[in-house]
N, C-alpha and C positions, 0 to 999 in steps of 0.2 A: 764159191761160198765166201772167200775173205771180200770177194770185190761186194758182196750186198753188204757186209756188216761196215764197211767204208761207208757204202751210199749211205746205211743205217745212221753212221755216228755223225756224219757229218750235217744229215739234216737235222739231227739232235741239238748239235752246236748251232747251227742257224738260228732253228727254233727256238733256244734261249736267250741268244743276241736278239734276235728280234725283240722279246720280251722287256728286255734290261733295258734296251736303245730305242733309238726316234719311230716311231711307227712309218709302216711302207706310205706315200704318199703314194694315190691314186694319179694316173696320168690326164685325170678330166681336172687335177689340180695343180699340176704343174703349168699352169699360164699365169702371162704377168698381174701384177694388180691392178684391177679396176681404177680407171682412170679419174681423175677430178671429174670431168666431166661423161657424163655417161652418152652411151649411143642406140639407136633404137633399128632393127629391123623391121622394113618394109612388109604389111602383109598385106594379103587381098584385100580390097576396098580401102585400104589407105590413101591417102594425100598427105602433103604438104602440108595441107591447112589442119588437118585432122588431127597428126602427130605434134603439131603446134600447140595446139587446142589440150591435147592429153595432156602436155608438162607445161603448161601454162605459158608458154613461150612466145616472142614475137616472130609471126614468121619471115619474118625479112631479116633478122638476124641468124635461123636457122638455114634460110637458102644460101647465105653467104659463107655459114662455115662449111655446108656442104658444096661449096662452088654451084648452088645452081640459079638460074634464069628464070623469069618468067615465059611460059605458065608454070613453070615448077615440076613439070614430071617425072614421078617417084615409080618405081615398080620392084613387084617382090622380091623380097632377097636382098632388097639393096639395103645397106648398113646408114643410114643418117646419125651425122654428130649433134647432139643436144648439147655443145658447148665448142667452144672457139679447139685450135688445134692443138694451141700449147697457155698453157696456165699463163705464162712472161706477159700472149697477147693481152690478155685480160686484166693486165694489173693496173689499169687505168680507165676510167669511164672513156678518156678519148677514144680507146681503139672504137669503142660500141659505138660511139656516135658517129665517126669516119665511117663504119663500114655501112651503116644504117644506111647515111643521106649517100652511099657510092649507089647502093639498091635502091631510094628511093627514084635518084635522077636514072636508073636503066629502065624502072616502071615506067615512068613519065615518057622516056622516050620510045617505048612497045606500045604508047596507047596512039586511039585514033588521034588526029590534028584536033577534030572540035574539043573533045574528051579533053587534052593535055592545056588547050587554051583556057577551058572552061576549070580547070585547077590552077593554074600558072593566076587567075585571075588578080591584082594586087601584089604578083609575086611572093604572098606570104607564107604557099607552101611549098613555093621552088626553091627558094632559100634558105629559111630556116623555122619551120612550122613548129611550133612545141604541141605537145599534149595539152594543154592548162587553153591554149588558144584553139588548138582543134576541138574540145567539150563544148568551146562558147560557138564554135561555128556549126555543127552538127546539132537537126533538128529532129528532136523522135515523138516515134508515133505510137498507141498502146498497140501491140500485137494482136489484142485479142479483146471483147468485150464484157469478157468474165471477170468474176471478183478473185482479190488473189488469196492462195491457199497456204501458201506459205511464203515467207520474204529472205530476202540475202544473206548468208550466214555461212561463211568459209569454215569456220569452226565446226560447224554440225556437216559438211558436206556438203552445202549448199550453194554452188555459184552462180543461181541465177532466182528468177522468182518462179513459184507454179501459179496458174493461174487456169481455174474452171471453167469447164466445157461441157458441153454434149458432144459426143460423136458428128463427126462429119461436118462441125458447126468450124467457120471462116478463119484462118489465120492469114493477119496480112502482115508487109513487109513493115516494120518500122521506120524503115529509112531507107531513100532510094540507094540500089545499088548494085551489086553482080554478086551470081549466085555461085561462090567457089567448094562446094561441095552438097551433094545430095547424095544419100544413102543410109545406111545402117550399120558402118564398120565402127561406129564408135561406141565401145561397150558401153549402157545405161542410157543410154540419149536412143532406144529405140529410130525410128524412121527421123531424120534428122537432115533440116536445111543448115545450111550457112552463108552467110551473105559479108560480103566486105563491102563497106562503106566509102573510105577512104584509107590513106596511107595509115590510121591509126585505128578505124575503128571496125570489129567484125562482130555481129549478132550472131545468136543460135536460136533455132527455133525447133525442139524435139518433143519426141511421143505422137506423129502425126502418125494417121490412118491411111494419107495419100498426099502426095506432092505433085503437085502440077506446074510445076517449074522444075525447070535442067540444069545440071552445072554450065558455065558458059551463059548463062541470061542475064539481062538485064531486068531489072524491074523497077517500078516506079514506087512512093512514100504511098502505104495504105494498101499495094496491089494483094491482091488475094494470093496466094504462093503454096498454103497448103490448107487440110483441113484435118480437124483436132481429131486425136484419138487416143490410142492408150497404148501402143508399143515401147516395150521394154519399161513400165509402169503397172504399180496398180488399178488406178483408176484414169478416168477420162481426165485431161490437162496438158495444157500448154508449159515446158516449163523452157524460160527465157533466156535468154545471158546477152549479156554487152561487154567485151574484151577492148581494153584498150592499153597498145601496145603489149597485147598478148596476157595482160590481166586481169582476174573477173574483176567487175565493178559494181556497185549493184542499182540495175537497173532503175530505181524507185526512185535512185536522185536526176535522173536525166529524164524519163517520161512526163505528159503533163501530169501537173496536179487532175483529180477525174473531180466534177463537179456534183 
């Protein structure tokens, strides 16, 4: 009997310690604080390029905090850094641009010989290629032959253009290049290509019906690649993006003027 009115008082006292002092903290909260830079797990249908693409990122700067190589092989589960390892690296544009061109030149030397000649051309992007100089060398094509439905608008959500279609009607490549992702693991871009161009520049083409290009392809400026539909949309539309160095841009200033 005295041993229950023990247990009794003493949870009594607990009970209003507890109340007067620091509330219990939950053990799913005792972990460190979230880092400066955040990191993302790997899920099914993910890539490299994808997760790139989600936080607006360049992925040549993400393979290199995550140490990895092309072709970039990511699989689930696995933890990607969306920022360098420690803040100190970052406190200078140098380290970004060292690590860039370390990644550019392993590219360069995983491609074919014609491939690597055929960029080396001039040596202007062996050495030191800027963005402002890759815009004037890169040639684009309109994706699609519909009028557009809405134009660029970061603010509204918008990083790329939509542009009208019918079902099943042609989407071609804007600009020749390799097809570094196909599928639908990107929430909102429905059935969804992606193609890199060069060391700087990657197109999106989503809401298609069917793709008829593979990750791993080549393709040429204007090829047929997929055809228009409405996945992960409302209605029937192509909607566009051009990334350069991992930022939307908005397509309207690089396509031709339409006559």
């Amino acid at each position: 009997m005295k041993l229950t009115k023990l247990i009794a008082a003493l949870s009594i006292t607990l009970l209003l310690n507890g109340c007067g002092g620091n509330p219990v903290i939950p053990v799913s909260d005792l972990t460190p604080k979230k880092s400066r830079y955040p990191a993302r797990i790997v899920k099914q249908g993910d890539s490299l390029y994808t997760i790139a693409w989600e936080f607006g990122l360049d992925y040549r700067e993400v393979a290199l905090w995550n140490r990895l190589s092309p072709p970039y092989h990511v699989a689930p589960g696995q933890k990607i850094r969306l920022g360098p390892a420690k803040a100190s690296e970052h406190s200078s544009g140098e380290w970004s641009r060292t690590v860039v061109k370390a990644l550019v030149n392993t590219e360069l030397r995983a491609q074919p010989l014609a491939e690597k000649d055929q960029k080396d051309s001039g040596n202007s992007i062996k050495q030191h290629s800027s963005s402002a100089s890759a815009s004037q060398r890169q040639v684009w094509s309109w994706p699609s032959a519909g009028r557009v439905l809405s134009e660029f608008s970061p603010t509204e959500g918008n990083n790329g253009i939509d542009i009208l279609g019918v079902e099943g009607s042609p989407v071609v490549a804007a600009a020749a290049g390799n097809v570094v992702y196909a599928g639908s693991g990107l929430r909102g871009y429905g059935l969804l290509l992606i193609l890199k161009h060069d060391e700087h520049f990657l197109s999106a083409y989503a809401h298609n019906s069917l793709l008829v290009v593979d990750e791993g392809d080549s393709v040429r400026a204007e090829q047929v690649i997929a055809h228009m539909g409405s996945t992960g949309a409302e209605t029937v539309r192509l909607h566009f993006e051009i990334r350069l160095d991992g930022k939307p841009v908005d397509p309207l200033m690089y396509l031709p003027v339409r006559q």
